[in-house]
N, C-alpha and C positions, 0 to 999 in steps of 0.2 A: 290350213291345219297348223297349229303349234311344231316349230323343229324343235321342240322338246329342252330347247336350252336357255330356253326365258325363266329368270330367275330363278333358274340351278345354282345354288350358291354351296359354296365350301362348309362343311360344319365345322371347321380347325378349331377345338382345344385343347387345353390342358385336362388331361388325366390325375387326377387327384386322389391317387389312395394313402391306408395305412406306410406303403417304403415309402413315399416320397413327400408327405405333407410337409413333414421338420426339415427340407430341406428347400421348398418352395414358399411357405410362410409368409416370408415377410415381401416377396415379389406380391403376392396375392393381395397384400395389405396395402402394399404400392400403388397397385394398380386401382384397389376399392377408392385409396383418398383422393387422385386425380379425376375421376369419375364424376360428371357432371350428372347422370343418373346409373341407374343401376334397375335390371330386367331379372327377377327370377323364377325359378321353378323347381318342384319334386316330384318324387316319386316316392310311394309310400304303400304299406302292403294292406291296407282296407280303407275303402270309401262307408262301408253299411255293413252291418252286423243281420247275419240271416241264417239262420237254424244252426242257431247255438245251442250248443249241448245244456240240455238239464243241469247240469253238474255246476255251471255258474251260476244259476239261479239269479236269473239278471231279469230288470223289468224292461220289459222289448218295447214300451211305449216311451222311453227316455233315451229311445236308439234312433230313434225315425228320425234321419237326417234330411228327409224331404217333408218334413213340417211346415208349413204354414205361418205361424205364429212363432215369431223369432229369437223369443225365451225359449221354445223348446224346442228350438230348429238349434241353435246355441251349444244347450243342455247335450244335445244329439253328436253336435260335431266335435267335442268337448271331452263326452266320451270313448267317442272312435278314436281323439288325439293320444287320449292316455292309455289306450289297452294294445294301439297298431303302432307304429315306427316308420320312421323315413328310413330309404334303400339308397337315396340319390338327391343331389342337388344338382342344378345346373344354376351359373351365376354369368352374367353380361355385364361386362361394363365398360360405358360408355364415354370416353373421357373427349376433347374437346383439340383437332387433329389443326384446323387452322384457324383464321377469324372471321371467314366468310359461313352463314349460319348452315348448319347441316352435313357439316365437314368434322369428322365421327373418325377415332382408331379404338377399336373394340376388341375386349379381351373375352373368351369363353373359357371357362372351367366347369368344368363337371367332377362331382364329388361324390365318389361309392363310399357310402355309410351302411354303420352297420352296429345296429342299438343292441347294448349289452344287456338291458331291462327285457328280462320275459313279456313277449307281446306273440297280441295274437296275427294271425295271417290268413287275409279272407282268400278261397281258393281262385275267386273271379279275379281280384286283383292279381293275385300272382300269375294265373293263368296268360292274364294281359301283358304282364310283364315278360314274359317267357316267351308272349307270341310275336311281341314286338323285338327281340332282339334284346334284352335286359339278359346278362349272365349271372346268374343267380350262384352258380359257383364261384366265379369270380369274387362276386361278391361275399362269399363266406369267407373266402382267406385274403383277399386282399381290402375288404371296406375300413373303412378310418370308424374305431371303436369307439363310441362314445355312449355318457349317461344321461338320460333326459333328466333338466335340475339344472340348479343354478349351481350347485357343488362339483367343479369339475373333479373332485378327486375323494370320492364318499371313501368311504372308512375301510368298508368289506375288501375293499381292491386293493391287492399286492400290487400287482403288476405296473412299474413302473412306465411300460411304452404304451399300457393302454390309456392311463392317466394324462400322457402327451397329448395323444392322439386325440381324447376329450374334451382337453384345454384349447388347445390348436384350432379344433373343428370349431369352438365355440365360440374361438376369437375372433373369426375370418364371420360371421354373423354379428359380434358385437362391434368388428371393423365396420360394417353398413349402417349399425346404428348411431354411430360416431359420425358417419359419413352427412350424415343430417342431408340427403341427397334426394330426389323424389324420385320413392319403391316404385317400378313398374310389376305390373303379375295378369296373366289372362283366366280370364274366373278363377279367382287366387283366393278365396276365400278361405277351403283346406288349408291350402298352402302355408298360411297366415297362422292358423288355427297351431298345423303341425311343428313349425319352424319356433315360434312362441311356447310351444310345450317343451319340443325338444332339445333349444338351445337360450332361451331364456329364462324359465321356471314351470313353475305350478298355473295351468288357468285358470283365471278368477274365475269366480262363480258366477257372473253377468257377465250378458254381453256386454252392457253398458258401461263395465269397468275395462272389459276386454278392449274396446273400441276407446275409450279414452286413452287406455296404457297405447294404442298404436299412434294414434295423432303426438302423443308425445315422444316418442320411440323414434316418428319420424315425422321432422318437420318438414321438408320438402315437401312431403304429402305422399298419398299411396294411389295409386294409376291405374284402374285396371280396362285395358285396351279392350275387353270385350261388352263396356258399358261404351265407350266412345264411337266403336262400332256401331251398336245397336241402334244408338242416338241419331250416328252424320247419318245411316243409312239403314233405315229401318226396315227396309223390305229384303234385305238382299241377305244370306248368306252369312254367320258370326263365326264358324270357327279357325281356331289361330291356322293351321297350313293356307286355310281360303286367303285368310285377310292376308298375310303375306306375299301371298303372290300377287294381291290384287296391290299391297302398296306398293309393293319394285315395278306393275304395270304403271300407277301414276306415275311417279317419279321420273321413268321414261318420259311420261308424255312431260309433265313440265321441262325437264331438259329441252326437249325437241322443240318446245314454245319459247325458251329462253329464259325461261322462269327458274327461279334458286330453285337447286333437289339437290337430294341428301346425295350425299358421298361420304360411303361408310370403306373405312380399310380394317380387314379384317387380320390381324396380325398373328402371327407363325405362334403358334404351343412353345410354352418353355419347355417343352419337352423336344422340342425341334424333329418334327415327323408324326402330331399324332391328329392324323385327319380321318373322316369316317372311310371303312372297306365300301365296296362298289356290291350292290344287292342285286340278286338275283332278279330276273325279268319275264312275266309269263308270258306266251304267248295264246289270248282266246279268241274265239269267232265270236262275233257281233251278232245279236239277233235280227234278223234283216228286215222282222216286223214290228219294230220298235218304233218307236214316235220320233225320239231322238236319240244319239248314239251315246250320250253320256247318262248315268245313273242318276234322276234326278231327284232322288232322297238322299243320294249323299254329297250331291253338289249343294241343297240345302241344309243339310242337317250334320254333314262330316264324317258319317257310318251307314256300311249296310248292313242288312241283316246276311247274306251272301258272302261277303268279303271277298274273300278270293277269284271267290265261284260266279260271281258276278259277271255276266257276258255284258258290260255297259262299260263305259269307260270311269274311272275314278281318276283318272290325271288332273288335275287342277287347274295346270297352264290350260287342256285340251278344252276342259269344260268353260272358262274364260272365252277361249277363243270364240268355242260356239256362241256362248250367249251375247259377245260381241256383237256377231253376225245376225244372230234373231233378232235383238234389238235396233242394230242398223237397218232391218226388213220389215220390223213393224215400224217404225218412224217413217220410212219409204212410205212403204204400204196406206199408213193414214193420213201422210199429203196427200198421196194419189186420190183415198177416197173422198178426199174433198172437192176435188175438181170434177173427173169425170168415173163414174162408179162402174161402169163397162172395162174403161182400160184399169181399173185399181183391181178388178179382177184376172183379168188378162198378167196384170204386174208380178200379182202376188203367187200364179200359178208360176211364172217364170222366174221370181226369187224362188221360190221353193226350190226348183229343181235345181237352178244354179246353187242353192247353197249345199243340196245333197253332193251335188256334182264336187264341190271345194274341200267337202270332210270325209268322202268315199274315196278309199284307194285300195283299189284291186289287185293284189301280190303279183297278179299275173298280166295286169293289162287285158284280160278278155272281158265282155259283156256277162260274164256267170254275175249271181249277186255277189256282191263283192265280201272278200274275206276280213276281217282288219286288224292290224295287230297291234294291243292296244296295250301301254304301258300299264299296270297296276300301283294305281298311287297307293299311299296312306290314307286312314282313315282318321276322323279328329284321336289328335294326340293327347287327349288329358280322359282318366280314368273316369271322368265323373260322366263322360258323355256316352263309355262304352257301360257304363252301370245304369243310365239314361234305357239307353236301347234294351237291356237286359229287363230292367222294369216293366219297358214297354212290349214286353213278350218276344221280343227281339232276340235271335240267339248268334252269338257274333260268329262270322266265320274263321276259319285256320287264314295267318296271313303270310304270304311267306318272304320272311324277313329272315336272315342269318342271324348270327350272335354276334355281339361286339367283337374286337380284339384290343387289346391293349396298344399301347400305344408302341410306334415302331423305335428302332434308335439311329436309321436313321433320318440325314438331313432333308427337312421338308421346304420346297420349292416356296419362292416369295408367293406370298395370295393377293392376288390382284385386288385392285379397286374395283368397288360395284356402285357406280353413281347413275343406277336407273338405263344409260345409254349401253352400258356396256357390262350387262350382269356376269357374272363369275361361270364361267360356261366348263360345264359337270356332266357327266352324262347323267340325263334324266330318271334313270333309275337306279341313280347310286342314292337319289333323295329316297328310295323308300325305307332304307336302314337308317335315315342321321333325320326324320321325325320322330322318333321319342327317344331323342338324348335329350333327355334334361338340360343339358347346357344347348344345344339348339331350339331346343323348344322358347330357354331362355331369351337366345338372340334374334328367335323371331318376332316373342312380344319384344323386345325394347327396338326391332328396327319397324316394326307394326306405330309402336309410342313414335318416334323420332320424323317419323312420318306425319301422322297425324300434328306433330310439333311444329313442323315447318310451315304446313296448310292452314291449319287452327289460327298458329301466331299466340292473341290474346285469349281466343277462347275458350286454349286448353285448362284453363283457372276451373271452368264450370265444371271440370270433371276433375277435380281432385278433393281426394277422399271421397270417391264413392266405388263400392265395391259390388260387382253386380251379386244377384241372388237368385238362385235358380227357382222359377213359380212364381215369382214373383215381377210385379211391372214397378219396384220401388228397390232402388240400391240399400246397403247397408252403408248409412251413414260415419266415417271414423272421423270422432267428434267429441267434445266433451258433451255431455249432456248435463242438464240442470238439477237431476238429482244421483246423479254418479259423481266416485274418484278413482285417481288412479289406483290399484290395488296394493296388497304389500308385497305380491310379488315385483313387482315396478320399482319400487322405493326400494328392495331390499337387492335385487339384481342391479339396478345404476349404482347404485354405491358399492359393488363391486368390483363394477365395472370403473367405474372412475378411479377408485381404489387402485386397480389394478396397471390405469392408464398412467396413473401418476408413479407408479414403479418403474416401469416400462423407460418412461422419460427418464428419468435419475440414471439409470443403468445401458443406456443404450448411446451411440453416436449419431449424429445423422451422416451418413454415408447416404449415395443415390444406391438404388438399389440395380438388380441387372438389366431389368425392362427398363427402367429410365435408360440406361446408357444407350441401349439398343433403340427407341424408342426415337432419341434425340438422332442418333447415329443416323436411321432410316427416313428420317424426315428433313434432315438438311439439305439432300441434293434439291429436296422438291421445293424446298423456302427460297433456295438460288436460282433454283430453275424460274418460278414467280417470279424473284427481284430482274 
């Protein structure tokens, strides 16, 4: 059985609101241009529109964001962009720590927004957000106020600190697009969708303009980890908590082989002390007439319909372990039955019991059926897959996740290195509060990406620019197509943007910024240490 501290990793970032943006700015900009890739993600307060009021008199067939047909699957998400708002960013990035490959110092930010534009707010979403530990008050008085548009400073608006706050918010997005870097995102589609409304402009009216303007937007290409998933291994398991724990499992194993694996340092919040609180831990009885002790709709799927209530295990590491073990049993198993099919029987009744015996542990040490206490992991952390379950008559359960807190002041301890041998050891159920921070969520697609980077090699070419699609067995290709252009919001936003880069230079010095210094500062003993 999993001790629980296999790839338990730190969620350490920065905290990014309204007091503190203007004075971390240009660190954040720092750290974007060093960035060999860059991992994101949000949060946003509707996925689907469902019994909306008469009073908008809206056509609910140009809503259906689980369309089929990709003009109005488009049309669908297009619409949700412009009526709902982003709550949160989470951003990773991945800048380049030595010269041996896979050697990673990674920064997390997570950014409470908070759109000034009347939008709507679907109750499921917020519900989800509330259940998972998102502070929704928090978020009213402290989110970095911005307007969706390429106008950081419309007309109506006095207020000079929300104007900041606007510009600020928009630049730290058009820093990545500058960054010309290749976007990671885990079924990032929305993500794409919302980030483009609310920080670049107006959406074209195609997707095929939409999907141009991103190939140009970003030339490194755009990543998304859960088509790569799909592809290396198509039978097992897609959502981001899974595939994370299963790449820090490789990674192990390559070290132990002597083969390159990643070694990622995960460095201190400029905020110095803001890592995730330590979550609450249930303790429930196991069904004792269960097949197997882990929940195995959500070890494939990433949700159950139970949640909480759930007497199976949902820990991730746990459910690995087991399916380790089954698989090592049936590979046994059908050598044996090729030989002799008496003893492959005999075999397979005594793995059986030896494996109950290995994952059974009885509080008490007595022969009673045994009790077990079983951590309550997370379930998949992206809205789309708890709106998934809800479609499928699915009704999610209460999770019990505390509320964020902000970040402390003070000094937070050095974060270790996690190079696969030696993962960052957390207690195991402080992870069920730091899966849906946005900036974790962030850093598990891009150490999900960075992974697949080192194993792949050249391969990784085959999956850039394809974006997966839910329903579908064909990605959304971002690409120019032969009868699209880029649109005018493209053309009218870069020349903004460039506009405004070229001020920027005129008026500014270059000075290293303070993560440089510290950066340089924390990496020398280990470059002497090497020499």
């Amino acid at each position: 059985m999993s001790n629980g501290n296999i790839g338990a990793t730190s969620a350490t970032y920065t905290d990014v609101t309204r007091t503190n943006i203007r004075i971390l700015s240009k660190d954040i900009s720092a750290q974007i241009a060093k960035a060999k890739f860059i991992a994101i993600d949000t949060e946003f307060t509707g996925l689907v529109l469902s019994n909306a009021s008469r009073v908008f008199n809206l056509k609910t067939t140009e809503w259906v964001t689980r369309a089929t047909n990709m003009r109005d699957k488009y049309k669908a998400m297009s619409n949700i962009a412009k009526t709902h708002a982003l709550v949160s960013m989470g951003l990773s990035t991945f800048s380049t720590r030595h010269t041996r490959p896979g050697s990673y110092n990674v920064h997390n930010f997570n950014f409470l927004l908070q759109s000034q534009n009347s939008h709507l707010i679907s109750p499921s979403s917020i519900s989800f957000l509330a259940e998972t530990g998102f502070d929704l008050c928090r978020q009213a008085t402290k989110g970095i106020r911005y307007f969706s548009g390429p106008n950081p400073k419309p007309v109506e608006v006095k207020t000079e600190a929300i104007n900041e706050e606007g510009l600020l918010i928009r630049e730290v997005f058009l820093d990545i697009v500058r960054a010309g870097v290749p976007l990671v995102i885990h079924n990032g589609l929305f993500d794409l969708v919302y980030l483009y409304q609310s920080f670049f402009g107006p959406l074209p009216d195609t997707y095929e303009s939409f999907a141009f303007d991103l190939s140009e937007m970003f030339p490194g290409g755009i990543y998304d980890t859960k088509i790569i998933a799909e592809k290396e291994a198509p039978q097992s398991a897609s959502y981001l908590a899974y595939l994370f724990h299963k790449s820090e499992r490789l990674q192990k194993q390559r070290l132990e082989r002597g083969e390159p694996a990643l070694a990622v340092k995960l460095k201190d919040s400029l905020l110095r002390g803001n890592s995730e609180p330590k979550a609450r831990c249930r303790r429930l009885l196991l069904d004792s007439h269960s097949s197997k002790p882990y929940c195995e709709h959500f070890a494939q799927r990433g949700n159950c319909r139970y949640g909480n209530r759930c007497f199976r295990s949902h820990d991730i590491n746990f459910i690995l372990d087991c399916q380790e073990k089954e698989a090592a049993a049936e590979a046994e198993e059908a050598s044996g039955m090729q030989t002799v099919e008496t003893d492959a029987e005999d075999s397979a009744g005594d793995k059986k019991r030896k494996r109950d015996d290995e994952i059974d542990i009885g509080e008490s040490g007595s022969n009673d059926p045994p009790c077990k206490v079983l951590r309550v992991d997370v379930a998949d952390t992206t809205q789309e897959a708890v709106a998934t379950a809800s479609i499928d008559g699915l009704s999610i359960g209460e999770q019990a996740v505390p509320a964020l807190v902000p970040a402390s002041s003070s000094p937070s301890e050095e974060i270790k290195e996690t190079n696969g041998s030696e993962p960052l050891n957390l207690p195991a159920e402080s992870l069920l509060n730091m899966y849906h921070t946005a900036a974790y969520d962030a850093f598990m697609t891009g150490y999900i990406f960075a992974s697949y980077r080192l194993v792949l090699e050249d391969k990784m070419s085959d999956y850039k620019n394809k974006v997966y699609l839910m329903g579908s067995d064909n990605p959304l290709l971002i690409q120019a197509g032969p009868y699209a252009n880029t649109s005018v919001t493209y053309h009218q936003t870069m020349r903004l943007m460039n506009t405004a880069a070229a001020e920027t230079a005129n008026t500014t010095t270059a000075e290293p910024s303070s993560t440089d210094v510290v950066d340089q500062q924390q990496n020398e003993p280990e470059s002497k240490a090497q020499a």
